[in-house]
C-alpha positions as CSV (number, residue, x, y, z in Angstrom):
1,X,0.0,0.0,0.0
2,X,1.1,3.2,-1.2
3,X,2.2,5.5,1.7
4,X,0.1,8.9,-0.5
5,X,-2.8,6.9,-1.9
6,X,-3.6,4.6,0.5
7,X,-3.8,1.8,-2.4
8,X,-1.8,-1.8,-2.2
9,X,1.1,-2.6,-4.7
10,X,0.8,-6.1,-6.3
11,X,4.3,-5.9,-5.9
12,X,4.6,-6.0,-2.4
13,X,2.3,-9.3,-2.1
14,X,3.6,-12.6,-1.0
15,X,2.2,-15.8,-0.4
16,X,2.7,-17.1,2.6
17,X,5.3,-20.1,3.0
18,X,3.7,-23.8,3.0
19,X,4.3,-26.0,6.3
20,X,6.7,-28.8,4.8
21,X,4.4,-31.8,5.0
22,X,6.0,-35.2,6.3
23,X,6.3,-37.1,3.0
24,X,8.0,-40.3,4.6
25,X,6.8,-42.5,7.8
26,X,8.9,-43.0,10.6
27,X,11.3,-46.6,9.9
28,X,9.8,-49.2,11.7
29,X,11.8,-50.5,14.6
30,X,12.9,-53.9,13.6
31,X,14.1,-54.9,16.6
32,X,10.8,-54.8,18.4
33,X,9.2,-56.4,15.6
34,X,11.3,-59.4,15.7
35,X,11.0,-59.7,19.5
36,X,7.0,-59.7,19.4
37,X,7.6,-62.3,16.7
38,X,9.5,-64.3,18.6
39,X,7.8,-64.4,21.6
40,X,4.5,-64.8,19.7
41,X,6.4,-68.2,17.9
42,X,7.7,-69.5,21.2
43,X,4.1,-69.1,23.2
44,X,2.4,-71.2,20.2
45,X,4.7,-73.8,20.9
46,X,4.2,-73.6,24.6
47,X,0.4,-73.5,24.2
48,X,0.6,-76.7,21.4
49,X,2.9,-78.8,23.5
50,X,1.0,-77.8,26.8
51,X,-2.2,-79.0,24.7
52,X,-0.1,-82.3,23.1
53,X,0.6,-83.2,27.1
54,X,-3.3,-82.6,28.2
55,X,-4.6,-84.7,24.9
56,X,-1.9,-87.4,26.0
57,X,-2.8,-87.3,29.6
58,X,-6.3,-87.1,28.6
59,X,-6.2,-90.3,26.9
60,X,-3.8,-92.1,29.2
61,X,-5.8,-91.5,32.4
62,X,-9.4,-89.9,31.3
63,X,-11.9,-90.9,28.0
64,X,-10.3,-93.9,27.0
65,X,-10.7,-96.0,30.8
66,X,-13.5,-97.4,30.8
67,X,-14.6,-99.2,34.4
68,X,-16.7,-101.8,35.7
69,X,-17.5,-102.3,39.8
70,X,-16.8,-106.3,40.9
71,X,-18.7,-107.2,44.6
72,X,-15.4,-108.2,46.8
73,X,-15.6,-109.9,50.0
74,X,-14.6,-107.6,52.8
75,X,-12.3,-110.4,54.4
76,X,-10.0,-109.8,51.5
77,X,-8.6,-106.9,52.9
78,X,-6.2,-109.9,54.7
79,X,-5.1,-110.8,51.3
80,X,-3.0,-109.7,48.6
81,X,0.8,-108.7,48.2
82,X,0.6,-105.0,49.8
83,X,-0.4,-105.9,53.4
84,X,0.4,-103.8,55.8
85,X,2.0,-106.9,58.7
86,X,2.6,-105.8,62.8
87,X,1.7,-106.7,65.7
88,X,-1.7,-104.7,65.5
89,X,-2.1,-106.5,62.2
90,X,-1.5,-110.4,61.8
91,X,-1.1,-112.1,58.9
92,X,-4.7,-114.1,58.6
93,X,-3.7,-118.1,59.0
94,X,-5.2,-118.6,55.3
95,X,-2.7,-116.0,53.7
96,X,-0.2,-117.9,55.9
97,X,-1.1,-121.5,54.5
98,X,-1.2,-119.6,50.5
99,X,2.3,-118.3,51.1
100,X,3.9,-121.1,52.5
101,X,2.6,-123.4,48.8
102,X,3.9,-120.8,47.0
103,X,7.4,-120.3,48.4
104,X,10.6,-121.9,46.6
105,X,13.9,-122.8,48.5
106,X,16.1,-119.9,46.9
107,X,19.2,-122.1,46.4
108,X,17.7,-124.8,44.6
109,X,14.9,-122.1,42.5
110,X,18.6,-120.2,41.0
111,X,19.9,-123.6,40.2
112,X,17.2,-124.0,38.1
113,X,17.1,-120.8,36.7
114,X,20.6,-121.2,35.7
115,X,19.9,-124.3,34.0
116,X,17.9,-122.3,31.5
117,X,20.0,-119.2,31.4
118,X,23.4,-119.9,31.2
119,X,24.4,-116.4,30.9
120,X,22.3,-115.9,34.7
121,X,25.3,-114.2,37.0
122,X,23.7,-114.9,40.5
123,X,26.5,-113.5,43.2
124,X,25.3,-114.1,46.8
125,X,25.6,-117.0,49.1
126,X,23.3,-117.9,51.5
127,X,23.8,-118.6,55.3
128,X,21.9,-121.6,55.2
129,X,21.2,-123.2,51.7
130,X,18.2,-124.7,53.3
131,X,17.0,-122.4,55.4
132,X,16.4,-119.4,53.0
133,X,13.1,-119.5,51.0
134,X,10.9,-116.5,48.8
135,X,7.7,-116.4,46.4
136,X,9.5,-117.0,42.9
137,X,8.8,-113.3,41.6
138,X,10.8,-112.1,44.7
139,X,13.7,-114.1,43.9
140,X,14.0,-113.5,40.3
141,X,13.7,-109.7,41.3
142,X,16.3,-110.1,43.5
143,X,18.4,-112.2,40.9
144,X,17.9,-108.9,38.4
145,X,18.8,-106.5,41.3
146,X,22.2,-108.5,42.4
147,X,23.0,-108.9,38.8
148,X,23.1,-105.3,38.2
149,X,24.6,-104.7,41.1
150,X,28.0,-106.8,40.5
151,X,28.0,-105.6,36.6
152,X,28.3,-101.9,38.2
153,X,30.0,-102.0,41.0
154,X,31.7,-105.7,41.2
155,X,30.6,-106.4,44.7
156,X,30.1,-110.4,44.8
157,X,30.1,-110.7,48.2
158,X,26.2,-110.3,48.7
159,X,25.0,-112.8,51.8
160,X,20.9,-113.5,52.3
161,X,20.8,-113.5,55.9
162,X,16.8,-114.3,56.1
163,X,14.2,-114.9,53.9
164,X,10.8,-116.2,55.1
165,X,9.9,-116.5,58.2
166,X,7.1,-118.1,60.6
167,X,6.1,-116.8,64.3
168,X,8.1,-117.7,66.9
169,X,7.3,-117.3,70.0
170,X,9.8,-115.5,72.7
171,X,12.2,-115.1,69.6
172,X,13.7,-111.4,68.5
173,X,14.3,-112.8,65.0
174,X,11.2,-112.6,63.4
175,X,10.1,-109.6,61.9
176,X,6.6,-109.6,61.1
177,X,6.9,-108.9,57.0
178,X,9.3,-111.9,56.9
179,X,5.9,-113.8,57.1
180,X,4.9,-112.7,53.3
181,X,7.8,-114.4,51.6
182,X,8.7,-110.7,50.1
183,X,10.7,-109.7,52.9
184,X,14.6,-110.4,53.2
185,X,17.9,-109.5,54.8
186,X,20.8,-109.0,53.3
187,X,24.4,-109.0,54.4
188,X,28.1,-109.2,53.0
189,X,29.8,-112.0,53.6
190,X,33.5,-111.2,53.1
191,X,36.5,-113.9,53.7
192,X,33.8,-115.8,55.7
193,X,33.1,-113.3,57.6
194,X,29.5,-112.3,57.6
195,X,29.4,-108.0,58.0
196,X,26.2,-105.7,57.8
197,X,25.5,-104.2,54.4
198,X,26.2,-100.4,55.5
199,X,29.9,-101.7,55.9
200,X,30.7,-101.6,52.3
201,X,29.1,-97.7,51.7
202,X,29.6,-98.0,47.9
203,X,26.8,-101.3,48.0
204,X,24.9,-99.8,50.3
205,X,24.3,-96.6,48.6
206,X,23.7,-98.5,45.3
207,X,21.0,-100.6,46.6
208,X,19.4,-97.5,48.4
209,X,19.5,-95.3,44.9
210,X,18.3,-98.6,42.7
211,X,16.1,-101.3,44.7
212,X,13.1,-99.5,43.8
213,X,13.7,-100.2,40.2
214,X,13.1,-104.1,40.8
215,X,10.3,-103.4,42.9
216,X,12.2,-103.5,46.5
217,X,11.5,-101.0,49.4
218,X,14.3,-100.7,52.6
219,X,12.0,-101.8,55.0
220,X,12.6,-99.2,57.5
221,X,15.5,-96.5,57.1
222,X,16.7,-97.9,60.4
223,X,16.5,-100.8,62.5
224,X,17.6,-101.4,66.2
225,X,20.7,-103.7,67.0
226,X,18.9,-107.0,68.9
227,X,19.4,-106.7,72.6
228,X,21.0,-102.8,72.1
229,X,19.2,-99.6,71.8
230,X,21.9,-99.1,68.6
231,X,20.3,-97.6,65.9
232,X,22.0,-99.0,62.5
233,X,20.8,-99.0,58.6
234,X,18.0,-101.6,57.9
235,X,19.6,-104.1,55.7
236,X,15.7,-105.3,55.3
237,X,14.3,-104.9,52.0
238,X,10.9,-105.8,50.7
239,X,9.6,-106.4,47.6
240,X,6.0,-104.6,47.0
241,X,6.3,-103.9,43.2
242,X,8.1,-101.2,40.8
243,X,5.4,-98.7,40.9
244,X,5.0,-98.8,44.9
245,X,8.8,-99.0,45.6
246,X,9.2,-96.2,43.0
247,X,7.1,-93.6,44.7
248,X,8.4,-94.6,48.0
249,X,11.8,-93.8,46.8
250,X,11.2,-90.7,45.1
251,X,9.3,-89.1,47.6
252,X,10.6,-86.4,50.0
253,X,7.9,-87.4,53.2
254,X,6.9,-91.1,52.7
255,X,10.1,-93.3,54.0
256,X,8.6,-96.7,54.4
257,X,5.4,-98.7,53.0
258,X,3.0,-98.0,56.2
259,X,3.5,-94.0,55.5
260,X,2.8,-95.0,51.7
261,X,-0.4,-96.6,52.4
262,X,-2.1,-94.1,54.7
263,X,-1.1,-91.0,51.8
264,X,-3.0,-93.8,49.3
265,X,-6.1,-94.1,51.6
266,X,-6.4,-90.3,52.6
267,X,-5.2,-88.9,49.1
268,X,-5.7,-91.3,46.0
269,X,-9.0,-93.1,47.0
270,X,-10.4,-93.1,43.9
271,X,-10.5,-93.9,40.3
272,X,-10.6,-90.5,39.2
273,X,-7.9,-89.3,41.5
274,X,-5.4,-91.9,41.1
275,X,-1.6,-91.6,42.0
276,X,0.3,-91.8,38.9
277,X,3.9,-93.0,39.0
278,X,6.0,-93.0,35.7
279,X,8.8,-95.7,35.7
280,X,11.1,-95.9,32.5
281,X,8.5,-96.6,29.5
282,X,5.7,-97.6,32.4
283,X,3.3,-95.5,33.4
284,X,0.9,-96.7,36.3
285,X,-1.9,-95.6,38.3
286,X,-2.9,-96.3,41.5
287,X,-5.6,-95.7,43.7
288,X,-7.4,-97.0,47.7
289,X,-10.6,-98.3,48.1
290,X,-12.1,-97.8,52.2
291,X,-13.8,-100.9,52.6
292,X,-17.1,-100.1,53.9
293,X,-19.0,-102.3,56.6
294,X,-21.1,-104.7,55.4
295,X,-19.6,-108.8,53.7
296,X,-18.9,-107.1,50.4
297,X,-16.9,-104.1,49.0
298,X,-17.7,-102.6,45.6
299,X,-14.6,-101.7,43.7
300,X,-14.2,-99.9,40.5
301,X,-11.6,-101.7,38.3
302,X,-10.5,-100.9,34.5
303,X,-12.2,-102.7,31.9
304,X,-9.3,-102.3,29.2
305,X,-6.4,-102.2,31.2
306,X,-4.0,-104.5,33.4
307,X,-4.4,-103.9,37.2
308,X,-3.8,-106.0,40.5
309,X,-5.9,-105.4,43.8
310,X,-4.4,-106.5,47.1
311,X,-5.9,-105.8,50.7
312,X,-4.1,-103.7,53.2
313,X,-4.8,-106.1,55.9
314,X,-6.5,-103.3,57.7
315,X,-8.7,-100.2,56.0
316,X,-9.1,-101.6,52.0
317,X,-7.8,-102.0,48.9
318,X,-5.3,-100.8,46.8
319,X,-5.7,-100.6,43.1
320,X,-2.7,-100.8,40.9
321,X,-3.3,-100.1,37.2
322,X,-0.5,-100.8,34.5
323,X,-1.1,-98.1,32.2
């Protein structure tokens, strides 16, 4: 505008500058993008194998067990291979009779065995050749266990000290699961001298760490010197089965078989909340059954699937399933 006419010059007119526009996006940040990818690949896989172990378990223990209920007398609760045997429970005379048919003199069983197995490496001795007698399962077990037991740590020297035994009265010998045929002692018998088993450590620790994977259970973690309040390691070891001695052994609270039966009959009493114990390719369940009053107990057993029922010679019945 002209300072004397008051009119605006063309001249002096000017647009007024544009605001630069942001033609390019900001880069994305790669790094971020590849951790969200990541973490997105690595919680399918989580969720797939978390649903791969559910659809396995599923079908192990759920859909696919299909069970029927048997009628059992309530007087087999004093039968079976899992009895629970003390002085508050006595093995019934019947069982008594049915073990003492079944038991083999152990000397003359292995002689036989190694007739048909030449390659069978038995290593222990007996105290008396005649005097030491098991059910045949135990003693194979047993041959398995000793076998194993020289091949990894070449300790031959193995000595059964006691195998079955009968009630004897005013005797501190017997101990009452001696009575089953599943029970025995076992010593070392080195230069014909016979030692206890916690004298060689490297045996005894072996036996501790592996019994349970031929089905044997240290009686008690430790036993009292006859006619001495000494308190030494059991050198008792039962058999009760590779599932049962298993979970014993693994467990951080149950020590012997008693402790292991009252955990099945207060926690795993029932078909649907089993105990499951995996051992190498096995998988097993097992649950208890409180036998209720009355001359039968009904029991829910698999239809499709191998199992064994034994009393507890007190409360019920223990279910094993082999899976």
């Amino acid at each position: 505008m002209n300072e004397n006419d008051g009119t605006r010059s063309f001249d002096t007119l000017r647009p007024e500058p544009k605001k630069p526009t942001q033609s390019l996006k900001k880069a994305p940040d790669l790094k971020k993008i590849i951790t969200i990818s990541i973490f997105a690949v690595l919680t399918a896989i989580i969720l797939l194998f978390c649903g791969i172990i559910i659809a396995e378990v599923a079908y192990k223990f759920g859909a696919d067990v299909k069970y029927t209920t048997i009628s059992v007398p309530s007087s087999d609760i004093k039968k079976g291979d899992l009895l629970i045997v003390n002085k508050a429970n006595g093995l019934d005379a019947s069982v008594a009779s049915s073990v003492n048919g079944k038991l083999e003199n152990v000397y003359r069983y292995n002689s036989e065995l190694k007739k048909e197995n030449l390659d069978l490496v038995i290593h222990y001795g007996y105290r008396d050749t005649g005097a030491i007698s098991l059910l045949p399962e135990v003693i194979e077990a047993f041959n398995r266990m000793t076998t194993d037991l020289y091949n990894e740590t070449g300790c031959d020297d193995i000595l059964l000290a006691y195998g079955h035994l009968t009630p004897k009265a005013n005797t501190l010998e017997v101990d009452y699961p001696h009575q089953l045929g599943t029970t025995l002692d076992i010593k070392l018998s080195v230069d014909g001298e016979t030692l206890r088993l916690s004298k060689n450590a490297t045996v005894y620790t072996w036996l501790l760490n592996n019994a349970h994977k031929y089905g044997f259970v240290n009686s008690d973690p430790n036993e009292t010197v006859h006619g001495t309040d000494e308190l030494v390691p059991s050198t008792q070891f039962r058999y009760i089965g590779i599932p049962h001695a298993t979970y014993i052994a693994e467990s951080e609270t149950i020590s012997n078989f008693e402790q292991y039966v009252a955990e099945l009959r207060n926690t795993y009493n029932s078909p649907s909340k089993p105990l499951i114990v995996e051992s190498g390719s096995n998988t097993y369940s097992v649950y208890y059954v409180t036998a209720a009053e009355g001359d039968t107990v009904s029991i829910q057993i698999p239809e499709n699937y191998e199992y064994s029922l034994s009393g507890d010679n007190s409360n019920g019945f223990i279910v094993t399933v082999h899976r």
